[in-house]
CHARMM internal coordinates of N, CA and C (Angstrom, degrees):
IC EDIT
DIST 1 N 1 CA 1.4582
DIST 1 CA 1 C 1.5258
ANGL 1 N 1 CA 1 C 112.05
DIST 1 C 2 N 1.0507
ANGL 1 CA 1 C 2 N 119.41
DIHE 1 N 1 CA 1 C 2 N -45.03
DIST 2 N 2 CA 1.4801
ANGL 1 C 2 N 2 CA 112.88
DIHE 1 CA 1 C 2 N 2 CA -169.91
DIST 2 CA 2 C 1.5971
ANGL 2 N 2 CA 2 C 109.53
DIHE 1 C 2 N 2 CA 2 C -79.65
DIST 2 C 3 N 1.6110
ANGL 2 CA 2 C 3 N 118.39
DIHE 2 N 2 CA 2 C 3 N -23.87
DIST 3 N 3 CA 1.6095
ANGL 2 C 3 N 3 CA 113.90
DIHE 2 CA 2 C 3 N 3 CA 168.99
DIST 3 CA 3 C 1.4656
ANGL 3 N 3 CA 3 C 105.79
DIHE 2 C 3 N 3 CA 3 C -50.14
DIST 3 C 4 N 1.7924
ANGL 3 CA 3 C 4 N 117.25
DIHE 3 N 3 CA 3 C 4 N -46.25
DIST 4 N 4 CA 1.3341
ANGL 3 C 4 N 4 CA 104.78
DIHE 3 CA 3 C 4 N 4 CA -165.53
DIST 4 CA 4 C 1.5766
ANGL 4 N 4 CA 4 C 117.21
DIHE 3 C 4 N 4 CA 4 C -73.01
DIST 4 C 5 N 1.3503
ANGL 4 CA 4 C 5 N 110.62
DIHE 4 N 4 CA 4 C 5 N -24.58
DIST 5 N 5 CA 1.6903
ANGL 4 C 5 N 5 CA 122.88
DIHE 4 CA 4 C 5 N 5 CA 150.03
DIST 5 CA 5 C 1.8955
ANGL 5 N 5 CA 5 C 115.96
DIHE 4 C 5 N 5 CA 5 C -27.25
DIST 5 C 6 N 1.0970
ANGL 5 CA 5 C 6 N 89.97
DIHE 5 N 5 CA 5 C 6 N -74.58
DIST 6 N 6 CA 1.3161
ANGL 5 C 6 N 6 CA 116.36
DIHE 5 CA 5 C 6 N 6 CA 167.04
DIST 6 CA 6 C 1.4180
ANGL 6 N 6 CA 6 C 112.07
DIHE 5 C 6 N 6 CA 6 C -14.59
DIST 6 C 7 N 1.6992
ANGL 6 CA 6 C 7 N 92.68
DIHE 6 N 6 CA 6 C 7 N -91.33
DIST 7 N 7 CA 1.5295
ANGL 6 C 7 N 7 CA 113.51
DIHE 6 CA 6 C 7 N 7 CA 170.66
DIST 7 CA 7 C 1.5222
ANGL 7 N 7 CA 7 C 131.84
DIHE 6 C 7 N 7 CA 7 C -41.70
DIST 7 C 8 N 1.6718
ANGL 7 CA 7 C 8 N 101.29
DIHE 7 N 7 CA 7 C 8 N -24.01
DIST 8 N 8 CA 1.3105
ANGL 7 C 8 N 8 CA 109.29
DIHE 7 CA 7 C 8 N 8 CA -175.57
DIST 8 CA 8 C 1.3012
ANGL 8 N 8 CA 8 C 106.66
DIHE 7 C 8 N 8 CA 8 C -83.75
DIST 8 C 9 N 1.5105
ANGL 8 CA 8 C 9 N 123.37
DIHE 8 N 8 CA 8 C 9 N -40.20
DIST 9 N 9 CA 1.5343
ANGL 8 C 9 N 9 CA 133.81
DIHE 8 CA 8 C 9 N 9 CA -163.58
DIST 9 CA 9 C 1.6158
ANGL 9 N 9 CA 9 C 105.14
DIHE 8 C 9 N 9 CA 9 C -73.14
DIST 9 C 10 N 1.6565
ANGL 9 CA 9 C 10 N 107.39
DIHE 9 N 9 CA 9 C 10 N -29.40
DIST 10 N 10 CA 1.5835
ANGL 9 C 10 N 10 CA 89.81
DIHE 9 CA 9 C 10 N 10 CA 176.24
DIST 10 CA 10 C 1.6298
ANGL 10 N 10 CA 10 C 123.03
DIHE 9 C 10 N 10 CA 10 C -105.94
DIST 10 C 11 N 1.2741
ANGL 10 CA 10 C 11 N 111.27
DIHE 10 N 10 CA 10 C 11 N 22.63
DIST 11 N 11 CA 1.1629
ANGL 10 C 11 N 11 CA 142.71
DIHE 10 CA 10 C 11 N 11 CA 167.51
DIST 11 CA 11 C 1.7818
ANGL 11 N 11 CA 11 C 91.62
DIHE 10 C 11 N 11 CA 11 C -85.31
DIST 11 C 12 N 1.5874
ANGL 11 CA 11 C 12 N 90.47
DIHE 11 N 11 CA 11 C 12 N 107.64
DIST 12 N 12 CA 2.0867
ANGL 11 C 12 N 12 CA 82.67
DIHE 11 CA 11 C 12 N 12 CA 167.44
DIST 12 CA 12 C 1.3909
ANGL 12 N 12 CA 12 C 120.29
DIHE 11 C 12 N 12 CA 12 C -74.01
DIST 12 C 13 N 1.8068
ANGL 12 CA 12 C 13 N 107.49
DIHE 12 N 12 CA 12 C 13 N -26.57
DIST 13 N 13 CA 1.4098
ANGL 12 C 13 N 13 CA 105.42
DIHE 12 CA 12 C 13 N 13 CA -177.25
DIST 13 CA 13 C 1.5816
ANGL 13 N 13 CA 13 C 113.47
DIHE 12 C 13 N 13 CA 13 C -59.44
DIST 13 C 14 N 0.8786
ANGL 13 CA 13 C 14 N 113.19
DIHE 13 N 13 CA 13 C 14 N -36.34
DIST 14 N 14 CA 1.4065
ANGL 13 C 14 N 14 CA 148.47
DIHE 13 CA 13 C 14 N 14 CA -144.31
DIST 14 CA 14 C 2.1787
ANGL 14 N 14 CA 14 C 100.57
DIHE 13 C 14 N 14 CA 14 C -73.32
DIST 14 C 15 N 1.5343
ANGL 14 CA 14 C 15 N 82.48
DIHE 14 N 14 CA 14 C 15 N -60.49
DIST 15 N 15 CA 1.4543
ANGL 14 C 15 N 15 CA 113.72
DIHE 14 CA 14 C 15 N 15 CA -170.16
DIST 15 CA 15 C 1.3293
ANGL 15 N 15 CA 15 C 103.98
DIHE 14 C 15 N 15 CA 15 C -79.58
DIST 15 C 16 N 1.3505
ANGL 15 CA 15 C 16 N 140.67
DIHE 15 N 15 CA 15 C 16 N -22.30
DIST 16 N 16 CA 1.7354
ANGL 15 C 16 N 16 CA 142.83
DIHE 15 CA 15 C 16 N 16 CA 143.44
DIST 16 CA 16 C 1.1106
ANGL 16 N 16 CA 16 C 108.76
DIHE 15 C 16 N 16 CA 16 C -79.67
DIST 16 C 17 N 1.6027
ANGL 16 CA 16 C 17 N 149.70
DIHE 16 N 16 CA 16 C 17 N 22.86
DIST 17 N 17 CA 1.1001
ANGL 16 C 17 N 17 CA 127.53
DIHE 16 CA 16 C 17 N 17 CA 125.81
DIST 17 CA 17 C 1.3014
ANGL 17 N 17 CA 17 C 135.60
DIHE 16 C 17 N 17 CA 17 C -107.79
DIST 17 C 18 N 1.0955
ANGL 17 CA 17 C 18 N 96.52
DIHE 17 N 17 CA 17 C 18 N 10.00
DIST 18 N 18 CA 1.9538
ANGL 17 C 18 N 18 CA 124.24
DIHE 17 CA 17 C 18 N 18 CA 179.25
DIST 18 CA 18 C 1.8391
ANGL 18 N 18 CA 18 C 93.31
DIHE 17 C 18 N 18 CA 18 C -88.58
DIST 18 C 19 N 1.6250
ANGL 18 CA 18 C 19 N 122.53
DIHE 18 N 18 CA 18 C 19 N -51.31
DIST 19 N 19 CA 1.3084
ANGL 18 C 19 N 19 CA 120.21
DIHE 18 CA 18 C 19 N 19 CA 178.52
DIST 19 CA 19 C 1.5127
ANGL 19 N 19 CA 19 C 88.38
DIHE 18 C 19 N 19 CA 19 C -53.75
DIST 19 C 20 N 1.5224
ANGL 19 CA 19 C 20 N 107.53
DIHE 19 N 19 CA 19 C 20 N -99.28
DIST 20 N 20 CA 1.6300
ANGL 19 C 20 N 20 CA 105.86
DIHE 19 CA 19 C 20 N 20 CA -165.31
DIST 20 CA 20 C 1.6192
ANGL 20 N 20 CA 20 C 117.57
DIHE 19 C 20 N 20 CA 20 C -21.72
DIST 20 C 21 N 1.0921
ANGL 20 CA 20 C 21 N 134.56
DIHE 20 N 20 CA 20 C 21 N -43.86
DIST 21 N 21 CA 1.5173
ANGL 20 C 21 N 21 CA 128.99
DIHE 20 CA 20 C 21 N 21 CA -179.07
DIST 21 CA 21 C 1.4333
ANGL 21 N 21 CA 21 C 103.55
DIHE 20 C 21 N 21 CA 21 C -58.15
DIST 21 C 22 N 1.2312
ANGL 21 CA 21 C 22 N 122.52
DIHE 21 N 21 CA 21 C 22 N -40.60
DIST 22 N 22 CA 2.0602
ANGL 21 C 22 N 22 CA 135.43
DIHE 21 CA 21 C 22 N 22 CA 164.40
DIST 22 CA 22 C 1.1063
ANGL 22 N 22 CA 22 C 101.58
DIHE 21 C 22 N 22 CA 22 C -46.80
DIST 22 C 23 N 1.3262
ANGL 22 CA 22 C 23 N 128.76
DIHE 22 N 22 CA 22 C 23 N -64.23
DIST 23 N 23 CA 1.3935
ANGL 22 C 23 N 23 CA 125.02
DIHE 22 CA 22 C 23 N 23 CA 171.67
DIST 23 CA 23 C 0.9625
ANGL 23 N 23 CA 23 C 139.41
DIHE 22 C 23 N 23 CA 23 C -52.86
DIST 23 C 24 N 1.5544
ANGL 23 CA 23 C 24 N 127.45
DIHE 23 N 23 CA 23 C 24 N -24.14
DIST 24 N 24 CA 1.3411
ANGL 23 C 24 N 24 CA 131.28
DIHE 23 CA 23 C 24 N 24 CA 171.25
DIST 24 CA 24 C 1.2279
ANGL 24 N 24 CA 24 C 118.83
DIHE 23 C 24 N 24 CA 24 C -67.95
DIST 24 C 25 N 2.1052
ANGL 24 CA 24 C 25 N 92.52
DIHE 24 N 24 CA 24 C 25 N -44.85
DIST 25 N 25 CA 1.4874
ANGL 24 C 25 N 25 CA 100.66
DIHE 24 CA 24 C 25 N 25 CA -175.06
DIST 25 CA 25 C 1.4583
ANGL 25 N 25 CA 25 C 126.94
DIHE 24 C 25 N 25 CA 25 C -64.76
DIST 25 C 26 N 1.0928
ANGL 25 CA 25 C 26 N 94.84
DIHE 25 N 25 CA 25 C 26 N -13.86
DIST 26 N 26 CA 1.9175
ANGL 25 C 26 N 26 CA 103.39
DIHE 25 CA 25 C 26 N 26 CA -172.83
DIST 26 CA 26 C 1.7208
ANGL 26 N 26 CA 26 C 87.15
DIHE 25 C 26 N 26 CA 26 C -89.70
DIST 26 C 27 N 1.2861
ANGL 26 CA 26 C 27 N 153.82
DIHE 26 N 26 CA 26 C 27 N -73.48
DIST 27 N 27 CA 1.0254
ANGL 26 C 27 N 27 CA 155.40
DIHE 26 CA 26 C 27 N 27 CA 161.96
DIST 27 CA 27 C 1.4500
ANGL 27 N 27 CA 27 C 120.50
DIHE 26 C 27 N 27 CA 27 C -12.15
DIST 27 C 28 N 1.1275
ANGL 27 CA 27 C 28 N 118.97
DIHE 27 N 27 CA 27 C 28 N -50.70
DIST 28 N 28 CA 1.3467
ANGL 27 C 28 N 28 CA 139.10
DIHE 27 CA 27 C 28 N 28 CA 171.87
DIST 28 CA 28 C 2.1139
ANGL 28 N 28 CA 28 C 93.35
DIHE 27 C 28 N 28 CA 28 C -65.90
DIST 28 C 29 N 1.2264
ANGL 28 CA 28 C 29 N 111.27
DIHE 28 N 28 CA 28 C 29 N -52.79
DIST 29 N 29 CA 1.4117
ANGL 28 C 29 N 29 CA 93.80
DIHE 28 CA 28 C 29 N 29 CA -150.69
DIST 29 CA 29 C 1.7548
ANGL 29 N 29 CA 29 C 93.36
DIHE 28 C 29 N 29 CA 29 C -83.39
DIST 29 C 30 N 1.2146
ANGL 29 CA 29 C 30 N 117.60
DIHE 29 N 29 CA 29 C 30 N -31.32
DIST 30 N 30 CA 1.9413
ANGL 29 C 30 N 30 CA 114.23
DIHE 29 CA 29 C 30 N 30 CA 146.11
DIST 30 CA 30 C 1.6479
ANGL 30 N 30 CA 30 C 126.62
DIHE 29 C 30 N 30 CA 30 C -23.24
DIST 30 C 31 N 1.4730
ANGL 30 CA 30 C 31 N 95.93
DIHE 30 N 30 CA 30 C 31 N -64.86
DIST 31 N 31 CA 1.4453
ANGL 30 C 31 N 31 CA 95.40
DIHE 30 CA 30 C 31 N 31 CA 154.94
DIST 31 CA 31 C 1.1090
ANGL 31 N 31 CA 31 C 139.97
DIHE 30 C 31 N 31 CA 31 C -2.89
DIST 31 C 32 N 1.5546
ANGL 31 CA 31 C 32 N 88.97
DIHE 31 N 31 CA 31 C 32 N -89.04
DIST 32 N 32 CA 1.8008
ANGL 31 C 32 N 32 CA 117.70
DIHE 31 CA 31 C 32 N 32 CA -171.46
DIST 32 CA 32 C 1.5189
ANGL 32 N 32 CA 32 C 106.23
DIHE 31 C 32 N 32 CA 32 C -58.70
DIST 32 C 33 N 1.3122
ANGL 32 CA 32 C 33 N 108.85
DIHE 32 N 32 CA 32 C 33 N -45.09
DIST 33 N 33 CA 1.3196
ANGL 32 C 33 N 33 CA 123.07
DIHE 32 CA 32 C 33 N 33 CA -161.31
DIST 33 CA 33 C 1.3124
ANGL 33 N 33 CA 33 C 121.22
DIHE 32 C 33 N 33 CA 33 C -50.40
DIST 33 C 34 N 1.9008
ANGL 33 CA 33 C 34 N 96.57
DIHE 33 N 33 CA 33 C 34 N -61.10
DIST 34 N 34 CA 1.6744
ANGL 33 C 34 N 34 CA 110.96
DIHE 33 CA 33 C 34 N 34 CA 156.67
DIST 34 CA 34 C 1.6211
ANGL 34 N 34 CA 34 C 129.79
DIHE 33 C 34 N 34 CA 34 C -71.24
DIST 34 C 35 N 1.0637
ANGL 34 CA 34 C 35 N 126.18
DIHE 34 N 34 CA 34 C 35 N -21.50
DIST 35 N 35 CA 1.3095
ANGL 34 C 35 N 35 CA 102.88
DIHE 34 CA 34 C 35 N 35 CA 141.73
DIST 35 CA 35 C 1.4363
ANGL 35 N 35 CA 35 C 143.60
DIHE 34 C 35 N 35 CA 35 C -81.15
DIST 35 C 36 N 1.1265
ANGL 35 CA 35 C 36 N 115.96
DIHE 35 N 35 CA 35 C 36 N 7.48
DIST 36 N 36 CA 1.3339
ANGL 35 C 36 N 36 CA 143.61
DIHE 35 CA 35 C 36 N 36 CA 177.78
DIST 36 CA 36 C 1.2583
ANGL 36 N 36 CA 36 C 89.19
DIHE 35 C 36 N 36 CA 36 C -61.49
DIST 36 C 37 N 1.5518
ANGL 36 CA 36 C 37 N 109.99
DIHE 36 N 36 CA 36 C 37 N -82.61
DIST 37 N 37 CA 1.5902
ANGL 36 C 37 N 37 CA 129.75
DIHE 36 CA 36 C 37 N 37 CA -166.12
DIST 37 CA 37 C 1.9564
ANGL 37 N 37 CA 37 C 91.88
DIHE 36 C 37 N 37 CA 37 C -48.59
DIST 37 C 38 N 1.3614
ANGL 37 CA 37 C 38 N 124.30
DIHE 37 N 37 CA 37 C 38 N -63.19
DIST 38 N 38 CA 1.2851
ANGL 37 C 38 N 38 CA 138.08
DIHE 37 CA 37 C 38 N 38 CA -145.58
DIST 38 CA 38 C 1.9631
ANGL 38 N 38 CA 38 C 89.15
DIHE 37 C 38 N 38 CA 38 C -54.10
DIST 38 C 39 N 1.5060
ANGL 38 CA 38 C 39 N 117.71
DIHE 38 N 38 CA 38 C 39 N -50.41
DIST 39 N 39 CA 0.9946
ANGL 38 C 39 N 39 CA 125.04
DIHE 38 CA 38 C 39 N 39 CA 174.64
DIST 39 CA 39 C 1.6649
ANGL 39 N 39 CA 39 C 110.66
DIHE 38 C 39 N 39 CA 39 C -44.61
DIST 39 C 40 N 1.0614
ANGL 39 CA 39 C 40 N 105.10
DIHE 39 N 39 CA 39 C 40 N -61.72
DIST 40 N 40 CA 1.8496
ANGL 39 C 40 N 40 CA 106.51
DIHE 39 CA 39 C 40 N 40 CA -169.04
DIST 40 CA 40 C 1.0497
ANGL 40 N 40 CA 40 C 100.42
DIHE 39 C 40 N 40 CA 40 C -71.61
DIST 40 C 41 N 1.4177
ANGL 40 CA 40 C 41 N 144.05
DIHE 40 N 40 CA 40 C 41 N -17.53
DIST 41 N 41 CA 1.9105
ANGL 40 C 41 N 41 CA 130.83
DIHE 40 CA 40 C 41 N 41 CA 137.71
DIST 41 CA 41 C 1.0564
ANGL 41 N 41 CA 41 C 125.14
DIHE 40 C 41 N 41 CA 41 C -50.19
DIST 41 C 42 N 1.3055
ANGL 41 CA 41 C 42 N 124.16
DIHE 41 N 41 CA 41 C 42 N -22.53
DIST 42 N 42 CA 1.1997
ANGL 41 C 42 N 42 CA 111.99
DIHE 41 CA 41 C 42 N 42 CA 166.93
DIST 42 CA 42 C 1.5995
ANGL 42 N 42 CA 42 C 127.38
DIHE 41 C 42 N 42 CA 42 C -78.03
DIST 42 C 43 N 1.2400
ANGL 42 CA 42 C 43 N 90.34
DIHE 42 N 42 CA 42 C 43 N -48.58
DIST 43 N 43 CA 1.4874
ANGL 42 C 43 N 43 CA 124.07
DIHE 42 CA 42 C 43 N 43 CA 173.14
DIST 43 CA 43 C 1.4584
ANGL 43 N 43 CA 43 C 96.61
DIHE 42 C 43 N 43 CA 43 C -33.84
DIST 43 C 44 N 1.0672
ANGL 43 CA 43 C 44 N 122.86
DIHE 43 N 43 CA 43 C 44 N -83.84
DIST 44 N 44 CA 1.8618
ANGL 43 C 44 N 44 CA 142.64
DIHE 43 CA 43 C 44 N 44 CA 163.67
DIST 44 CA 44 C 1.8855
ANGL 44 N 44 CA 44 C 104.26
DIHE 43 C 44 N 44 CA 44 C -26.17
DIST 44 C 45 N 1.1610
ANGL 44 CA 44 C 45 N 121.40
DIHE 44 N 44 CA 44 C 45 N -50.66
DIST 45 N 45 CA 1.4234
ANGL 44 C 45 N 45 CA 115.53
DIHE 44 CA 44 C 45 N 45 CA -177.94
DIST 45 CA 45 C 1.2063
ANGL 45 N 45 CA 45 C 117.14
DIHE 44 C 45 N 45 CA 45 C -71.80
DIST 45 C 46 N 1.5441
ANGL 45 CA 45 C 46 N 115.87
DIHE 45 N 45 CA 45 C 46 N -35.42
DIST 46 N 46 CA 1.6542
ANGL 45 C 46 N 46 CA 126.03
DIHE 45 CA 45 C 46 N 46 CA -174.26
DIST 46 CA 46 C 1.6263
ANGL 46 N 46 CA 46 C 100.13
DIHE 45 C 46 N 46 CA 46 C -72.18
DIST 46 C 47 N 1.1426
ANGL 46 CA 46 C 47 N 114.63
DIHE 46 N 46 CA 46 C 47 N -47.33
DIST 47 N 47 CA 1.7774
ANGL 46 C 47 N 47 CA 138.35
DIHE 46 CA 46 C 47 N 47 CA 179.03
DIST 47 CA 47 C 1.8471
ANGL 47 N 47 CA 47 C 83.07
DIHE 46 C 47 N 47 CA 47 C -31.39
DIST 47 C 48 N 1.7276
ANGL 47 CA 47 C 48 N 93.60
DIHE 47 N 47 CA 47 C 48 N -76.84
DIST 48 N 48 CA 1.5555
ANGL 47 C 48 N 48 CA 93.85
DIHE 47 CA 47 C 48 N 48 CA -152.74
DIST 48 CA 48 C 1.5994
ANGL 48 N 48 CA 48 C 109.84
DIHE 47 C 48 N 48 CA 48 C -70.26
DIST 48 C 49 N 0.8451
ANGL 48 CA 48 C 49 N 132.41
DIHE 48 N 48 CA 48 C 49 N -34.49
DIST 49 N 49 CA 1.4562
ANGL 48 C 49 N 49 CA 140.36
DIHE 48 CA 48 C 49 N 49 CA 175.55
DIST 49 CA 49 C 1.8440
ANGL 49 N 49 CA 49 C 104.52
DIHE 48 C 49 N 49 CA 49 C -44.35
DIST 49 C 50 N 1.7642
ANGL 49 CA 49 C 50 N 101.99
DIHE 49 N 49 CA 49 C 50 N -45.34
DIST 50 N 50 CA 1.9051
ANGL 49 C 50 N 50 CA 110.32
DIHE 49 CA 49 C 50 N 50 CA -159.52
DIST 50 CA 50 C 1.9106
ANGL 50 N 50 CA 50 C 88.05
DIHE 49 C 50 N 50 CA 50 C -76.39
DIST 50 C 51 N 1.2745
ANGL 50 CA 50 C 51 N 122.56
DIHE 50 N 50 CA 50 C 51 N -38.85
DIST 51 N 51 CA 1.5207
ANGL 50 C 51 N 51 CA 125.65
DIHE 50 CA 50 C 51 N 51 CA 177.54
DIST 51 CA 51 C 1.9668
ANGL 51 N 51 CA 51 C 126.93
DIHE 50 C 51 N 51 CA 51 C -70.31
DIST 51 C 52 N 1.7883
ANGL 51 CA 51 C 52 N 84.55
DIHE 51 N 51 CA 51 C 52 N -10.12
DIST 52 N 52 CA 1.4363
ANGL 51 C 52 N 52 CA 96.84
DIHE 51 CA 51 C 52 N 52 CA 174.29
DIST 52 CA 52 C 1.6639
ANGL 52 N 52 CA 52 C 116.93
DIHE 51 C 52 N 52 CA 52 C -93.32
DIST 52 C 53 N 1.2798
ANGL 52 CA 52 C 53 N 96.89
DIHE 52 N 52 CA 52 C 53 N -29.28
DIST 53 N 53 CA 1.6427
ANGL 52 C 53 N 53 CA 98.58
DIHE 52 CA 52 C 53 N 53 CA 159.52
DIST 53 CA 53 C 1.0313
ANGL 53 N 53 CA 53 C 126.94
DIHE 52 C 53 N 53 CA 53 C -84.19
DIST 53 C 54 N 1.2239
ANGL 53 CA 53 C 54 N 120.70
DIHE 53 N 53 CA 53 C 54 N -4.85
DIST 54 N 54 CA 1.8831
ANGL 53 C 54 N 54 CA 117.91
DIHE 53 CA 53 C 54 N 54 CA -165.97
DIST 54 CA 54 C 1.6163
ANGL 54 N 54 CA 54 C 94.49
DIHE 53 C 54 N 54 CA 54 C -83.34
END
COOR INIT
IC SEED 1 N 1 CA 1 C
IC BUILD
């Protein structure tokens, strides 16, 4: 496993799409994260709004 590491890192093509795939993933896991939170604001607004009519 780590030869093909190897092979990959001195491969430039190779080694700019291993960064970019880093990049997505951190982006991607940003994502989730903030709508995560964006969700449980809502969650919390609908809450108080459904207890303001009752």
């Amino acid at each position: 496993m780590p030869s093909i590491l190897r092979r990959l890192l001195k491969n430039q093509q190779a080694a700019t799409l291993i960064e970019y795939s880093l990049i997505v993933a951190l982006i991607a896991t940003a994502t989730v994260t903030g709508m995560d939170a964006i969700g449980n604001g809502m969650r919390n607004v609908m809450t108080s709004v459904s207890n303001a009519m009752n």
